[in-house]
C-alpha positions in Angstrom: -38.0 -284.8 -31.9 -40.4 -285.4 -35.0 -40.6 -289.1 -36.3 -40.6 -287.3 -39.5 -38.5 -285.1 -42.0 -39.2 -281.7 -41.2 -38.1 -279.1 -44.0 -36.3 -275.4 -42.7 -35.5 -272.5 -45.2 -32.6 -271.0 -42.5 -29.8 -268.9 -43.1 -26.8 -269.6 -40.3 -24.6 -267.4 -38.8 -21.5 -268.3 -36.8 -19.3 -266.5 -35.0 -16.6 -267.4 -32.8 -13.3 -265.9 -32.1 -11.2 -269.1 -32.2 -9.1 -270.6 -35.5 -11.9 -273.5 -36.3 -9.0 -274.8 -39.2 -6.5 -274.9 -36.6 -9.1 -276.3 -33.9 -10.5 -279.2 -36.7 -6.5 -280.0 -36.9 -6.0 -280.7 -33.5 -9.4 -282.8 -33.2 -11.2 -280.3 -31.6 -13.9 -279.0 -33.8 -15.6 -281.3 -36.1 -14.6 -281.2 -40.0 -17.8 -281.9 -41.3 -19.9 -279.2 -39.3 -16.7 -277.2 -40.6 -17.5 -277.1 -43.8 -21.3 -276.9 -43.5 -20.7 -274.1 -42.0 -17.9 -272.3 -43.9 -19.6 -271.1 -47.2 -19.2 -267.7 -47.0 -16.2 -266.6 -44.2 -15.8 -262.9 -43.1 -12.7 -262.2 -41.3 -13.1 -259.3 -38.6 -9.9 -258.0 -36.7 -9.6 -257.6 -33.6 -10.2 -254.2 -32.4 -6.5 -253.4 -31.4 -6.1 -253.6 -35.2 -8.7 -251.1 -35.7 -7.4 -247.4 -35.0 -10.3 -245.1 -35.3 -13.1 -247.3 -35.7 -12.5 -247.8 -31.4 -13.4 -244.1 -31.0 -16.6 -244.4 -33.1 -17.5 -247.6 -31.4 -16.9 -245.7 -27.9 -18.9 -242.7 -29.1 -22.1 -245.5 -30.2 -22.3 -247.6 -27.0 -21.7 -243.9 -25.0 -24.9 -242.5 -27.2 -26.6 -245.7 -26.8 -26.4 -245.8 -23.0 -27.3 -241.8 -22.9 -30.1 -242.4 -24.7 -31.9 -245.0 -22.6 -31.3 -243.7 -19.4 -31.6 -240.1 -20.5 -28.3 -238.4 -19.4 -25.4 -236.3 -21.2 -23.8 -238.2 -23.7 -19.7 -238.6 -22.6 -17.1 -236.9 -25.1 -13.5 -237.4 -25.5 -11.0 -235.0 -26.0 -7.8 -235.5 -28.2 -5.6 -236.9 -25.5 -8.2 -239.8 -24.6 -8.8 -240.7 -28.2 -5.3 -241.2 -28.3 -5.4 -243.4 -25.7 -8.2 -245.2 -26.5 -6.8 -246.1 -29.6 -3.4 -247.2 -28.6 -5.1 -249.4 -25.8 -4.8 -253.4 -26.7 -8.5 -254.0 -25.4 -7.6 -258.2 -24.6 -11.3 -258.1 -23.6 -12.2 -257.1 -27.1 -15.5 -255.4 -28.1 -17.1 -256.4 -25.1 -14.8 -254.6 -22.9 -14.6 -251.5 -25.0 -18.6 -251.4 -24.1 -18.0 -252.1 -20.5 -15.9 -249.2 -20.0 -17.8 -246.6 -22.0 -20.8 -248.1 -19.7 -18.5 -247.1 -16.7 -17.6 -243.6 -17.6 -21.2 -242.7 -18.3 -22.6 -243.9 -15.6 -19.7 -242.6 -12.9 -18.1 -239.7 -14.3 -19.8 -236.2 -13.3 -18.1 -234.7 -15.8 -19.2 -235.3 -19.3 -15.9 -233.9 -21.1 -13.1 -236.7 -20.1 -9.7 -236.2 -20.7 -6.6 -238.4 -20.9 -6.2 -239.1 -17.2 -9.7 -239.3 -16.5 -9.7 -242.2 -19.0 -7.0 -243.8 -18.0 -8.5 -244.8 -14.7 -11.1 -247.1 -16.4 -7.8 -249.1 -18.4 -6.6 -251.7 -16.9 -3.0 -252.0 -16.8 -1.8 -254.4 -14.7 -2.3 -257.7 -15.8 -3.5 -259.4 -12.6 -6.3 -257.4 -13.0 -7.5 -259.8 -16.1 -9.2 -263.5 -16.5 -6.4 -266.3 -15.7 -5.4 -267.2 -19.4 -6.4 -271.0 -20.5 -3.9 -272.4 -21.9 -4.2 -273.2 -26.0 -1.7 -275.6 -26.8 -1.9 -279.6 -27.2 -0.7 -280.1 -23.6 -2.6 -277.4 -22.0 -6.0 -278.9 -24.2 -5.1 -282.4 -23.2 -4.4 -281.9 -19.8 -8.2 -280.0 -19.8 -10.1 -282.7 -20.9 -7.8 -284.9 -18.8 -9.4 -283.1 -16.0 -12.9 -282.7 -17.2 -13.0 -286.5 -17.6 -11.7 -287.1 -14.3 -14.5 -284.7 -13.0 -17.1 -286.4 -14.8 -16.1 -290.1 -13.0 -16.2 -288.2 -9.8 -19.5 -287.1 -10.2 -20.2 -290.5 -11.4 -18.8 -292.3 -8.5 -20.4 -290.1 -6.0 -23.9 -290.8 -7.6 -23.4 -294.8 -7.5 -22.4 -294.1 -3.7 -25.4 -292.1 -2.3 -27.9 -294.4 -4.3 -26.2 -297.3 -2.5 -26.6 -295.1 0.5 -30.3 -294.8 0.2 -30.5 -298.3 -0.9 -29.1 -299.1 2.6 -31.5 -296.4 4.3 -34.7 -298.0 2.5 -33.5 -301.7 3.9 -32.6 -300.5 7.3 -36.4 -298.4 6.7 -38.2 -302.1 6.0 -36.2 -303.6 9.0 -37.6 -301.7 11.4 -41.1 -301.8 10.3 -41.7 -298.4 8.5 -41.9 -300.1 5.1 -44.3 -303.0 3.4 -42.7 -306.1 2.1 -44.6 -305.3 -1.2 -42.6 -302.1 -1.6 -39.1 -304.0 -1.7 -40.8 -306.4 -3.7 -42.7 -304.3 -6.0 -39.1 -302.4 -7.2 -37.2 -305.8 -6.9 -34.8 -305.0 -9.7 -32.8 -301.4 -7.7 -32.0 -304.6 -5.2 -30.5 -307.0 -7.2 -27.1 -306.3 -6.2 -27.9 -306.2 -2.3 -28.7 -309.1 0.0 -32.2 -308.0 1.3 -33.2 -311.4 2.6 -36.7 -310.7 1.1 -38.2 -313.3 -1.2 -38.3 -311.2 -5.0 -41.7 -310.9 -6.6 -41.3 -313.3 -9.2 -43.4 -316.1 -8.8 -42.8 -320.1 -8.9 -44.0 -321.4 -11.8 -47.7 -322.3 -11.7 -48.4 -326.6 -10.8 -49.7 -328.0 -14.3 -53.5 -328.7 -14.5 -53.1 -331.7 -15.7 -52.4 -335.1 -13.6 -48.9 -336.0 -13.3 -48.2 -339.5 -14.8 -47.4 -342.1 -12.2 -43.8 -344.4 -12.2 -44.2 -347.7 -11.8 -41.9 -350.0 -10.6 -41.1 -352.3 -12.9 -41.6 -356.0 -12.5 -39.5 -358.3 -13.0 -39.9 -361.5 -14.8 -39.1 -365.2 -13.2 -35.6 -364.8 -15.4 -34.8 -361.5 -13.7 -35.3 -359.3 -17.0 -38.4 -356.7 -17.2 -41.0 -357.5 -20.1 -41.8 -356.0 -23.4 -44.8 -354.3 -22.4 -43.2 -352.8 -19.0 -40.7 -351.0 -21.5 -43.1 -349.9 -23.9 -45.1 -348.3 -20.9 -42.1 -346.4 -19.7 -41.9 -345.2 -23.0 -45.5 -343.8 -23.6 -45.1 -341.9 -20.1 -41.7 -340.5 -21.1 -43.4 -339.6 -24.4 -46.3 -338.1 -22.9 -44.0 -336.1 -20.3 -41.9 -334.4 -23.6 -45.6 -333.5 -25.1 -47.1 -331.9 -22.0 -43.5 -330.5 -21.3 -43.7 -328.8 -24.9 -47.5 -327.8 -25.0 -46.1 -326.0 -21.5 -43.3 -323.8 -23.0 -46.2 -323.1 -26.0 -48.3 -321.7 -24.1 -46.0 -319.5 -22.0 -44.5 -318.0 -25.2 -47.8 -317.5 -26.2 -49.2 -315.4 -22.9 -45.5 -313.5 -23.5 -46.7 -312.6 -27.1 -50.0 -311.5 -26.2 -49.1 -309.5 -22.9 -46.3 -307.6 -25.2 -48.7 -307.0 -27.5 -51.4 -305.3 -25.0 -48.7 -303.2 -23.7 -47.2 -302.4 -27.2 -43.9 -304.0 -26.2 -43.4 -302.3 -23.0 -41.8 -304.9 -21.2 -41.9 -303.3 -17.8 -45.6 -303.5 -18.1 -46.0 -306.7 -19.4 -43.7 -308.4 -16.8 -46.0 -306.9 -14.1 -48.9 -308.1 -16.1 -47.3 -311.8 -16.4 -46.7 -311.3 -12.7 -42.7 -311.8 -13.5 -39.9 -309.5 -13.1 -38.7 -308.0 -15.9 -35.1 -309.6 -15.9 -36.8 -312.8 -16.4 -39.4 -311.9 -18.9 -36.3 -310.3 -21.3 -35.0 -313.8 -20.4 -37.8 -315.7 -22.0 -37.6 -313.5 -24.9 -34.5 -314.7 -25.8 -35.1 -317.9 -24.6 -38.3 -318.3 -27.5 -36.5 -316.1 -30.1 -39.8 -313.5 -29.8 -39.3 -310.8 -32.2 -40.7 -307.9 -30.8 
């Protein structure tokens, strides 16, 4: 969140047990963070691919979970290490922990055999997460879903602030709210007919005398004179310079309330005493750089 360059000395590690090459083919992992990342890869099988290494894994987390809550250590006779090692393990490390956790924490008997083991396997494949499905169709049809999600969300937040929009109205209607509330947030009612006058004001009367229109006389041939034109003229003329010194001015008291609020237009509007919609109008409108 710094405004300025920070410097790190870090060392990343990533690991992940999904094909990021395949994954940055199909669009789903970015290229470039790709190949930041991939300086130095280390492949790991999977622990199906193992053989004994499961066995002294099992015999780490069983020591591991001994030794910090102070009980017998589970051992494994020949028979279970067989079977520990010819078990897939879908779940992977993690569930090779999980079931060592098990059988030391429910098994009275700290020699387990084949059977014993077997128990804590899972076999039957209903037992396991649903699997998500990994090709094109089945990732399409995902974020197909999550995007339809998202709108939902979306379309259910536009409808309960409508909602309390209504309730705030129906709140002022019946006398439990201040005209100077609805007026004071004018802008979360634009889209609504409130029937309340908005807070932005009408635009001050000049302080200066208005210049007055004569009628103009006619001469005995029926055409007005010289001097009757040229009259009409100077008032005309005078109108355009008030009419300029006018819009001068304004863009000046928009410069200088921008600047006291250090271009926070929300504050200057309220400080101009206009809404904010029409101060970012009048921006535009004078070509003030900001």
């Amino acid at each position: 969140g710094s405004s300025k360059v920070q410097k790190t000395n870090v060392r990343v590690i990533a690991a992940t047990n999904v094909n990021l090459l395949r994954a940055v083919e199909k669009g789903k992992f970015r290229e470039d963070l790709y190949y930041r990342l991939n300086t130095v890869p280390i492949y790991v099988p999977p622990l199906r691919e193992r053989g004994e290494d499961v066995v002294l894994l099992f015999r780490k987390f069983t020591s591991d979970f001994s030794e910090k809550y102070r009980v017998k250590p589970i051992s494994l006779d020949s028979d279970a290490q067989s079977l520990l090692m010819r078990y897939p393990f879908p779940g992977n490390i993690r569930q090779l922990k999980n079931i060592a956790e098990q059988v030391s924490l429910l098994e009275q008997n700290r020699e387990v055999n084949a059977q014993t083991l077997s128990k804590y396997l899972p076999t039957d494949n209903s037992r396991l997460p649903m699997p998500i499905p990994t090709g094109s169709q089945g990732g399409e049809s995902m974020d197909f879903s999550e995007r339809d999600l998202l709108y939902k969300v979306l379309f259910d937040m536009k409808k309960d602030m409508n909602e309390l929009k209504k309730l705030v109205l129906d709140t002022y209607k019946s006398g439990g709210l201040s005209q100077s509330i609805i007026q004071k947030h004018s802008e979360l009612f634009e889209d609504m007919d409130t029937g309340i006058p908005v807070s932005e004001p009408k635009e001050p009367s000049p302080s200066y005398p208005l210049p007055l229109v004569l009628e103009s006389q006619k001469s005995s041939n029926g055409s007005s004179s010289e001097y009757e034109d040229e009259a009409i003229e100077d008032i005309m003329h005078e109108e355009d310079d008030n009419s300029l010194s006018l819009e001068k001015k304004e863009k000046e008291m928009i410069i200088k309330a921008l600047r006291k609020h250090n271009n926070k237009r929300k504050y200057a509007a309220n400080d101009l005493g206009i809404s904010e919609r029409t101060l970012y109008r009048k921006i535009k409108q004078y070509g003030i750089d900001q």
